[in-house]
C-alpha positions in Angstrom: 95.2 81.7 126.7 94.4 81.1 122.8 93.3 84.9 122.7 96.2 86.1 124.7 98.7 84.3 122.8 96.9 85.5 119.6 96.7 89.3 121.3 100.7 89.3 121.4 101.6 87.8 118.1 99.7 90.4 116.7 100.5 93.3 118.8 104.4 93.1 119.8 105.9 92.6 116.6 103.5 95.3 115.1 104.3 98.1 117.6 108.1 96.7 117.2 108.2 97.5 113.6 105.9 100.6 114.0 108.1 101.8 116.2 111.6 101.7 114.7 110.0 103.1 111.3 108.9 106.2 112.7 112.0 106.3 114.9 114.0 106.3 111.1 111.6 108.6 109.7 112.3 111.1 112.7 115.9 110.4 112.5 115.7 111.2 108.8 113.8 114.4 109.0 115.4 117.6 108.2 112.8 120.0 109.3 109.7 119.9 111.9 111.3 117.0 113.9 110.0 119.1 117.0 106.5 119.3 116.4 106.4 115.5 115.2 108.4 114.2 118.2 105.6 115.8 120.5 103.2 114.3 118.3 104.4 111.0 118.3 105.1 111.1 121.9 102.0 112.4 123.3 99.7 109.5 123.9 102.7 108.9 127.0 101.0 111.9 128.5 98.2 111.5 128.0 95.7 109.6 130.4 94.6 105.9 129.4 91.6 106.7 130.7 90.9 109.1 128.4 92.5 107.4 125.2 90.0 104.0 126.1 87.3 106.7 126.4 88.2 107.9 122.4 88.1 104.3 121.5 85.0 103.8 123.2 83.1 106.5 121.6 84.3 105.1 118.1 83.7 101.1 118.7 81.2 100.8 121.5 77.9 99.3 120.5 76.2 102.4 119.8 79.2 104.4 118.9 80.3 106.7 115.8 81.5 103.3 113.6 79.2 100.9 113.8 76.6 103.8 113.1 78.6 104.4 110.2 78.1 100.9 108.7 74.7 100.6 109.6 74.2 103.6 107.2 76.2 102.3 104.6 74.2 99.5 104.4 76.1 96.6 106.7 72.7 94.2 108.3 72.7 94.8 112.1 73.8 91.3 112.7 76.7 91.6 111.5 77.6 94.9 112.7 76.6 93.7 116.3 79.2 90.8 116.0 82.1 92.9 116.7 84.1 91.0 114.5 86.7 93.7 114.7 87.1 93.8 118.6 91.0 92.1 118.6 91.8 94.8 116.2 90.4 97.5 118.6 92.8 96.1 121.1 95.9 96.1 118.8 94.9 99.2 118.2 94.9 100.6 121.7 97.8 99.0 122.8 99.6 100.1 119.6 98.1 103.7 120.7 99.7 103.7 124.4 102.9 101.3 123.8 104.5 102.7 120.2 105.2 106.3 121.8 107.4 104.3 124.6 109.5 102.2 121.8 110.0 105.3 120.0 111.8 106.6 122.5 113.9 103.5 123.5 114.3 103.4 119.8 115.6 106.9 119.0 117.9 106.8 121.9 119.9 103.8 120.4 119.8 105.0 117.2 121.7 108.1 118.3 124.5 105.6 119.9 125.4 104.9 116.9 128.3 106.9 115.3 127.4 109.1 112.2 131.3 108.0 110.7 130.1 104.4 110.4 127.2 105.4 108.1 129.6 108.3 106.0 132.0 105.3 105.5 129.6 103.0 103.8 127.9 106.0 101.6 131.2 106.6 100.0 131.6 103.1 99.7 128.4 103.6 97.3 126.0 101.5 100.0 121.9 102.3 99.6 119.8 103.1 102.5 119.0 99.1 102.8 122.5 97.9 102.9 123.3 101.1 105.8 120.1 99.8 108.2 120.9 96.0 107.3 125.3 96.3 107.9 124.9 99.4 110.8 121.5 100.3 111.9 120.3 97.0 112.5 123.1 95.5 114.2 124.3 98.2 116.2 120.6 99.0 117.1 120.1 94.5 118.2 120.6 95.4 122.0 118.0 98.1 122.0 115.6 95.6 119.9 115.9 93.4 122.4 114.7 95.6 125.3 111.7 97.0 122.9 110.9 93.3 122.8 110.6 92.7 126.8 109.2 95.6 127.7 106.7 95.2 124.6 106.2 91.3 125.5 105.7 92.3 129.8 103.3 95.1 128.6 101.2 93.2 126.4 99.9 91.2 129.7 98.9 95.0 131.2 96.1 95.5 128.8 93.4 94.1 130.8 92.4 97.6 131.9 91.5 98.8 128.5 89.5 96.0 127.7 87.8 95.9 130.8 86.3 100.0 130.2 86.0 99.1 126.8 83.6 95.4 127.0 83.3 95.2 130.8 84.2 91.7 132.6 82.6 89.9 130.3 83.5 90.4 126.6 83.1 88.0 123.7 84.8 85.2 123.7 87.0 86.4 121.1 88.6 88.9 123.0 88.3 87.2 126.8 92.1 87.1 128.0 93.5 85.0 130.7 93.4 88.1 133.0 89.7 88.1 132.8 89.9 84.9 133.6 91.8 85.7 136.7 90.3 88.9 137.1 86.2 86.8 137.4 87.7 83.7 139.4 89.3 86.3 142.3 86.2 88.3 142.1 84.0 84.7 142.9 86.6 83.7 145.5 87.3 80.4 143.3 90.8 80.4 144.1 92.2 76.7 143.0 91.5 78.2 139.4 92.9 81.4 140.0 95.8 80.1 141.2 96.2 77.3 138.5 96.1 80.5 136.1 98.3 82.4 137.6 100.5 79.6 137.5 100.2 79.3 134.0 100.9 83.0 133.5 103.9 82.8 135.1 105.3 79.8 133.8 104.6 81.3 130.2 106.3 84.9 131.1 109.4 82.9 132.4 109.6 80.8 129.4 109.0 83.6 127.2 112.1 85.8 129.1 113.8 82.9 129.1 113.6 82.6 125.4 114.4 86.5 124.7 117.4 86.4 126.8 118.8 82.8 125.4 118.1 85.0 121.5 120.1 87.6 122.7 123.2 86.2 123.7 123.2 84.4 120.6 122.9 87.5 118.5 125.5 89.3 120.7 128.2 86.6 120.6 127.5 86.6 116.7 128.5 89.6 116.5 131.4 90.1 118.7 
């Protein structure tokens, strides 16, 4: 649970803010917004397999980085540690998740009306005071649903981990679903039941919490 917990603090607010940056930056762009939007939006096409598969070449045991550091003089112990293996998972969840947000991103920004940002440039208002007085309030509902989806697909990256370290990783990254995953797969179901307990119990707090934040934020601003 300590790694999962750790896994999402890391992950959802990163992707978050990833996200709605290169949403502006697209937004902003007065030429090649085409070719960049495919760019940014490919990894929803393409296969996870196939992205886990890229990673794996690049972080497995023998792949293309630790070779790397062994050459540039790193002791095999401590290349063999895998001390980087959480941020391989941020990674790969940033990899598959930030294409989504973009677009839940990009289609609230273009909810809001162009006047409201016109107004405040003749008012003589900077970049900062139009995202802090417009974007970001206007754009609060659409935050909030970035935050769910990226809070209920943070739990959904078991399968990444599992091609990438197998059932058994270190216990760095070992996440309640390979907890759950290992006790279903030895029939020990009091303990995969406890956890799946847990796992709920934390989700519904967690949603409980989102949806509490965002009626607060709403009435504030009505």
């Amino acid at each position: 649970m300590l790694n999962t917990t750790i896994f999402i603090a890391l992950s959802v607010p990163l992707g978050m803010a990833l996200s709605l940056f290169l949403s502006l930056c697209l937004q902003g762009m007065k030429r090649g917004r085409a070719p960049a939007t495919m760019l940014m939006l490919l990894p929803l096409v393409v296969p996870s397999g196939a992205i886990v598969y890229f990673w794996k070449v690049l972080f497995d045991a023998n792949g293309l980085v630790q070779k790397l550091l062994l050459q540039m003089g790193f002791e095999h112990e401590v290349v063999a540690q895998n001390g980087w293996a959480m941020g391989v998972l941020v990674a790969v969840f940033l990899w598959k998740n930030v294409s989504y947000n973009i677009v839940l991103f990009w289609s609230g920004l273009n909810w809001i009306p162009k006047t409201y940002y016109e107004q405040m440039a003749l008012e003589g208002a900077g970049k900062w005071k139009q995202f802090t007085n417009v974007t970001w309030i206007y754009l609060s509902p659409t935050t909030f649903v970035v935050l769910l989806m990226s809070i209920v697909n943070s739990f959904k990256v078991f399968k990444e981990v599992y091609m990438l370290y197998g059932a058994y990783p270190s216990p760095n990254i070992y996440m309640l679903q390979h907890y759950m995953n290992n006790q279903f797969l030895s029939l020990n179901m009091q303990k995969l039941s406890s956890a799946a307990y847990i796992l709920f119990l934390v989700i519904g707090i967690v949603l409980l919490i989102v949806f509490y934040a965002q009626k607060r934020v709403t009435d504030a601003y009505q």
